[in-house]
N, C-alpha and C positions, 0 to 999 in steps of 0.2 A: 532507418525508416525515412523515406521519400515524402515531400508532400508537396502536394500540386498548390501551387499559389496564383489566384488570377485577383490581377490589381485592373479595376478599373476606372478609371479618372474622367470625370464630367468637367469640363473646366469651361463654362456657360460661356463666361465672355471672349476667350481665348477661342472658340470655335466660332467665333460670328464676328473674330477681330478685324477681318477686310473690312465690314460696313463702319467700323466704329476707327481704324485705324488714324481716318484724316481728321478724327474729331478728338481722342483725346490729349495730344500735345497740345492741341489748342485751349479745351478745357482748363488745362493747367496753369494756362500761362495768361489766357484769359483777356487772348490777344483783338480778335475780330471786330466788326463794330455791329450795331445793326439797327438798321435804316429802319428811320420811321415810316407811319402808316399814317395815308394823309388819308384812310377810310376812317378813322376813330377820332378824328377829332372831334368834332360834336359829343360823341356817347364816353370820351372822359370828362367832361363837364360833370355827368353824373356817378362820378365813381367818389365812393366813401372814402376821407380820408383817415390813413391809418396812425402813421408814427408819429403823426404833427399835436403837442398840445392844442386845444378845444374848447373854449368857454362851454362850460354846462347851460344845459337848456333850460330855462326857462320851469318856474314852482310850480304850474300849472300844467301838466301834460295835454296835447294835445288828443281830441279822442281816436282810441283804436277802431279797425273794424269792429271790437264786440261794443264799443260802444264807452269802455271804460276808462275814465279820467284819473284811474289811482296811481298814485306815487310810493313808491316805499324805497330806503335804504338799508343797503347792507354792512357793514364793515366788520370781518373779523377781527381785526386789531383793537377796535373801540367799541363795537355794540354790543349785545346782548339780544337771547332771544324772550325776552322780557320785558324787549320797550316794546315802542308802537309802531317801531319800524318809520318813524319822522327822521326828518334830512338832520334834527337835532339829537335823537334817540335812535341810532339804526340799528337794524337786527345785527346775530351775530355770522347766521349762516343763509345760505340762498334759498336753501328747502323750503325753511322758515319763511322766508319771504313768498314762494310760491303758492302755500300750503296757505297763505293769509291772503291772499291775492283773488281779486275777483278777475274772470276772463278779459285779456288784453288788455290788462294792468303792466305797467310801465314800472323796473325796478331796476335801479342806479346801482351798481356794487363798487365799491373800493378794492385797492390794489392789494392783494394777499393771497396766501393761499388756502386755497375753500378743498375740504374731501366729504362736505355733508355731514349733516347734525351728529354728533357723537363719532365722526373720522366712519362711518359706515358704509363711503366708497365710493358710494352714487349719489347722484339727484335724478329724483322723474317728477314729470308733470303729465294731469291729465287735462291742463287747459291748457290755452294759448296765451304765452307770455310776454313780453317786450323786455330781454335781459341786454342790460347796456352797462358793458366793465370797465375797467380800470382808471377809474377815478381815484384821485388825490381824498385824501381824508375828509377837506373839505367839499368834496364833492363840484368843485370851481370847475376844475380845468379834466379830460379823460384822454389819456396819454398812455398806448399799450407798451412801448418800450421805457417811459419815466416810473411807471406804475404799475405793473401787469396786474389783472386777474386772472388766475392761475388755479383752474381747476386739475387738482391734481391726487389723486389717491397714492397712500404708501402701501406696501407690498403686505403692513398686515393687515387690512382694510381685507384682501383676498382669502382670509382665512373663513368668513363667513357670509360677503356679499362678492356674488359673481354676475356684475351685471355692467353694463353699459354704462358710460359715465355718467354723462346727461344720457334722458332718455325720453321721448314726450309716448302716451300713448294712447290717446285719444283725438279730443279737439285740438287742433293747431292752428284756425284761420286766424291770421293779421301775428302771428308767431315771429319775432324777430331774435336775432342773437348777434351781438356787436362788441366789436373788441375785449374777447377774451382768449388766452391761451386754453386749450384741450393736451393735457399733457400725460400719457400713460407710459412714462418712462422708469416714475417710481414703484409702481404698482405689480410691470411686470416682472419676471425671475430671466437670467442674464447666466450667461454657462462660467465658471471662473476662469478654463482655461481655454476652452475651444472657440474659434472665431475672434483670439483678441486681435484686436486691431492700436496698433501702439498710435497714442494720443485721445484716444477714445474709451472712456471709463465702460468695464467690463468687456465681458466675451460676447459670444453670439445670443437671441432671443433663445429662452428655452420654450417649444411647444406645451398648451395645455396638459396636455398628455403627459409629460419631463417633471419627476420629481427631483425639486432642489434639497440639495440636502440641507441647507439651514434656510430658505424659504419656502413663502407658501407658493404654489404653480399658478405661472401667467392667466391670468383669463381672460379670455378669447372672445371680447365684446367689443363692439366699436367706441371710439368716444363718443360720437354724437350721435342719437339712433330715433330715428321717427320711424316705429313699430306700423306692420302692416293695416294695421286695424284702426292707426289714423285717420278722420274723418274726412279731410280735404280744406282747401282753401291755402290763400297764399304763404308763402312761408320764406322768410330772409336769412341768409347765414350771408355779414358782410365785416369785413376788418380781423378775423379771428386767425388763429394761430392753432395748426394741428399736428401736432409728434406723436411718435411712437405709440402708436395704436398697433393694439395685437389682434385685430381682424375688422379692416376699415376704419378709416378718418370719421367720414360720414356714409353712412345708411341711413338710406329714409325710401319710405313707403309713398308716394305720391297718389291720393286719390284726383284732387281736381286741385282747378288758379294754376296759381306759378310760382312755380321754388325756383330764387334766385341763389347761385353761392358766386360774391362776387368781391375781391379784391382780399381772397384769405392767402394762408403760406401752410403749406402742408410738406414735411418733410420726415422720412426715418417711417412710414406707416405700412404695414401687412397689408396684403391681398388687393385693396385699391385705395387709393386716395378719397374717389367720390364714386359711389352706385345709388343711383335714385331711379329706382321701378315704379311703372302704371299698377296702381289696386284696383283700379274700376272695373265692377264687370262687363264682360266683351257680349253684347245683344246680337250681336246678328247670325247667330249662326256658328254652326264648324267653321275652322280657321278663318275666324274672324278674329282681328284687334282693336278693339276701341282706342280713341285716343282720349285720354285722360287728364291731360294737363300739359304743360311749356316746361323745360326745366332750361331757365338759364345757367352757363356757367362761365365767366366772363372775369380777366385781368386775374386771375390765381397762380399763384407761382408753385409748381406742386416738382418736389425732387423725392429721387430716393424710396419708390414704392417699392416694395421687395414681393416675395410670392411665398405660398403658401408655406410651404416647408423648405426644407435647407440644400434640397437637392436643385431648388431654380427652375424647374420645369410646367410648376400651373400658379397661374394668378403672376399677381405684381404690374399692375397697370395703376396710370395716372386718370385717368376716367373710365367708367364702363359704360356705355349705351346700353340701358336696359329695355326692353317693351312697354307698349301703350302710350308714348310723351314724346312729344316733339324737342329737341334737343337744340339752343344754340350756343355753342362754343366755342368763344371767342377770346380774343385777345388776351390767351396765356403763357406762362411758360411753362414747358410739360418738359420734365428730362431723368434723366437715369433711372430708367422703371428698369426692374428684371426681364419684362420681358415688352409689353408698349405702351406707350403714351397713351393711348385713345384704344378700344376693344368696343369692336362693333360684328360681333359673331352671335346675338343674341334675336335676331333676322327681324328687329326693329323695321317699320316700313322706312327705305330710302327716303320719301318726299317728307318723310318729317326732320331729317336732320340735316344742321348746318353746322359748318368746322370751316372755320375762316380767320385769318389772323394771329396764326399763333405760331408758335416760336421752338420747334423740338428738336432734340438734341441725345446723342448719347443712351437711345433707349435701346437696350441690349438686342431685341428682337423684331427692330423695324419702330415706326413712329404711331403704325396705325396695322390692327389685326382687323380683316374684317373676313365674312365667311358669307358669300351670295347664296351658299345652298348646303342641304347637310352633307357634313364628312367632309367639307371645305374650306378652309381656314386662309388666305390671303396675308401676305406680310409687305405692308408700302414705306415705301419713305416718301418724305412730306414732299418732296419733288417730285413724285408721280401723283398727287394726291388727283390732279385735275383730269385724270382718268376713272373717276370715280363715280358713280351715276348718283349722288345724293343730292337734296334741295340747293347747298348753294358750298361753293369748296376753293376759296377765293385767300391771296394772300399769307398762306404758308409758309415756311421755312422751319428749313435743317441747319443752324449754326448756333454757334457758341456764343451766348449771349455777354457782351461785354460788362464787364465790373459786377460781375452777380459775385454777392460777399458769400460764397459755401464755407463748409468749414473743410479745410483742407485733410486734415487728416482722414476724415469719413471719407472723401473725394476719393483720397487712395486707394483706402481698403475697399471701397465701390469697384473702381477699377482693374484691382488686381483679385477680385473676387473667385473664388476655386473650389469647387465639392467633389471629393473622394471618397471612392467604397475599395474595402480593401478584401476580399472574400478570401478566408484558408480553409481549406477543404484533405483533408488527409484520409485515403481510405484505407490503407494498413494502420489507422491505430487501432488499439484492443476493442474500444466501445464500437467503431463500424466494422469492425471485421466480426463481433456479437450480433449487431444488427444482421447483418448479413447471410448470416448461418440459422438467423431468425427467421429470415424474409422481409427484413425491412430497409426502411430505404435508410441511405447512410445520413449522415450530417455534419455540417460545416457549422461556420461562421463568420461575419460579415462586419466589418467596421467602416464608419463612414467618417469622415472629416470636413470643415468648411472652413477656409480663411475668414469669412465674416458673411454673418447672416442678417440682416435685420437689428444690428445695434442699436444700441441708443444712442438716438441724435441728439444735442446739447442744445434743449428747447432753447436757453438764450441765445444760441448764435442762429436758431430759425428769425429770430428779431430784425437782425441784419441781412435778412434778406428781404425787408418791406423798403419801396421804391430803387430799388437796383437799376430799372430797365425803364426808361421815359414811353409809354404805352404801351407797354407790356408789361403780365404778372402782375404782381401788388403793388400798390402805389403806396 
């Protein structure tokens, strides 16, 4: 008995190895240097600093936009959710603090690891918060590599909460979020044998969908998530730390102000790094867009975005330009997405965005996707970027960023990245030669394989990748 076997082999990066050829011996070796930008000097004056201990501020908070002067502390190590939440009595978990909090209340957390009141997976708020992590017990000094605060769910948390780490879903004006890790590395489910990548603990991400056999199935929420139905106003995500998110780092809903993300490290995350969409409604008419708010996003070091599923072919970008908000994106490093740094196919108006200053590298499927009209999809590298009809497109670059601390082993299996489907189809066996004589259609089957999908990145060594690059990515 004959059977027909058709093997067919996607091998993503192997087929778009010309553009990537002159870059990854360099990657590895990590040889290049690369010149500063004498446009940023001024506007690193004000970028937060991340790795450096910090005298803590001052007993008195300064007032937020809502107006509030409160203070509370957190520390799981030492509190309880039975004091008062004082810099002497701190809670034991962040919820708690939230949950006790008046709007644009200011709350200190200690360096541990938080999964929310009774390990229940998440935290949400429906106000606007001021969370400032990784503080030392004594709350003296906030230090995210001496100390981390380390929001992190474990995989059985997934057995009855499926939701977004943090999550805000309401009011958010004067909303800040500062030096904490976002870590969904233990929460998700990991294949034992398929996609291992040696040096890196487990196999490939398993999809929602993927039942594990001795855990509970990955869920498919971002870490950081500001719901559509957020109200507006300005909103900071600065200093933090994002891994292994099984569908976006950050999403957020932008109704109006200006959402900054600026000096974070996002590494090992599904589908994008960062997607911040216009919610305001559009007044003028059929295809009309309002604009809605600014979304800066400035000095972030974002690796390693992967796409949707295992086959490589939708999603995996290091930014997405979504509609209604004016965009400036600057001074990062964007590198190894599955498919591009920056995706501007979502026919955002031109005069609202800017991409200047930044540093891309290594992204499987060009630097930048953009699509001028439907059914048209555009692939650039940063060296044609000046062909580009948008507000401002200034100071780009394609090279390999000198002394970025990656972790090597991930590096590899990045590079040597590979998905197979193996389809056997027999139509003299007994069951299609029945169909057959039935009237019905035959049938095969189909197996598919990935060298490494979406692994888990070793949220400690994303640490080591804050200040790599003197004005560029994180400092």
């Amino acid at each position: 008995m004959k059977k027909l076997r058709i093997i067919c082999a996607f091998a993503l990066s192997m087929a778009i190895a010309l553009p990537l050829s002159a870059q990854i011996g360099s990657l590895k070796d990590v040889k290049k240097n690369v010149p500063g930008s004498k446009k940023i000097t001024e506007a690193q004056k004000d970028i937060p600093s991340t790795g450096k201990s910090t005298e803590s501020k001052t007993e008195t908070a300064a007032p937020s936009k809502s107006g509030s002067k409160q203070i509370f502390y957190v520390s799981i190590a030492s509190g309880s959710n039975r004091n008062d939440g004082s810099k002497g009595a701190p809670f034991k978990n962040i919820d708690k603090a939230i949950n006790m909090a008046q709007p644009g209340a200011e709350i200190r957390i200690a360096g541990g690891v938080y999964m929310g009141t009774l390990n229940v997976g998440f935290i949400e708020s429906n106000k606007p918060v001021r969370l400032f992590g990784s503080f030392n017990e004594g709350f003296s000094t906030q230090d995210i590599v001496a100390h981390p605060t380390l929001i992190q769910p474990d995989n059985e948390s997934a057995r009855s909460a499926r939701k977004g780490i943090l999550k805000f879903t309401k009011d958010v004006a004067g909303t800040v979020i500062d030096h904490i890790v976002f870590d969904g590395g233990e929460r998700n489910a990991y294949h034992p044998s398929d996609g291992v990548v040696e040096g890196i603990e487990g196999g490939r991400l398993l999809l929602p969908t993927e039942k594990p056999k001795d855990k509970y199935p990955t869920v498919g929420e971002p870490l950081l998530q500001f719901v559509s139905a957020t109200t507006g106003g300005d909103v900071t995500i600065q200093n933090c730390v994002f891994t292994n998110a099984a569908s976006f780092a950050l999403q957020a809903g932008h109704r109006s102000g200006k959402f900054t993300v600026i000096n974070n490290v996002f590494a090992g995350n599904k589908m994008a790094a960062i997607e911040i969409y216009g919610t305001c409604a559009s007044t003028g008419g059929p295809n009309t867009l309002a604009l809605c708010g600014e979304v800066e996003i400035a000095y972030n070091t974002i690796l390693f975005s992967w796409s949707r599923t295992k086959d490589f072919l939708d999603m995996g970008y290091g930014v997405r330009i979504m509609t209604k908000c004016e965009y400036n994106i600057h001074n990062n490093i964007i590198g190894a997405s599955i498919l591009a740094g920056v995706d501007h196919t979502r026919f955002n108006k031109n005069e609202w965005i800017k991409v200047d200053n930044n540093i891309f590298f290594v992204n499987k499927d060009k630097d930048f996707h953009y699509s001028p009209a439907s059914n048209t999809r555009l692939r650039i590298d940063a060296g044609d970027f000046g062909d580009l009809e948008i507000a401002s497109v200034e100071g780009n670059r394609n090279e390999i960023p000198d002394g970025l601390k990656v972790n090597k082993a991930y590096l590899e299996g990045y590079l040597s990245a590979r998905y197979s489907e193996q389809a056997d189809f027999d139509r003299n066996s007994p069951a299609n030669q029945w169909r057959a004589a039935m009237g019905m259609n035959m049938q095969g089957t189909i197996s598919s394989s990935v060298t490494m999908f979406c692994n888990k990145y070793p949220w400690r060594d994303a640490l080591n990748l804050l200040g790599n690059v003197q004005g560029y990515g994180a400092q």
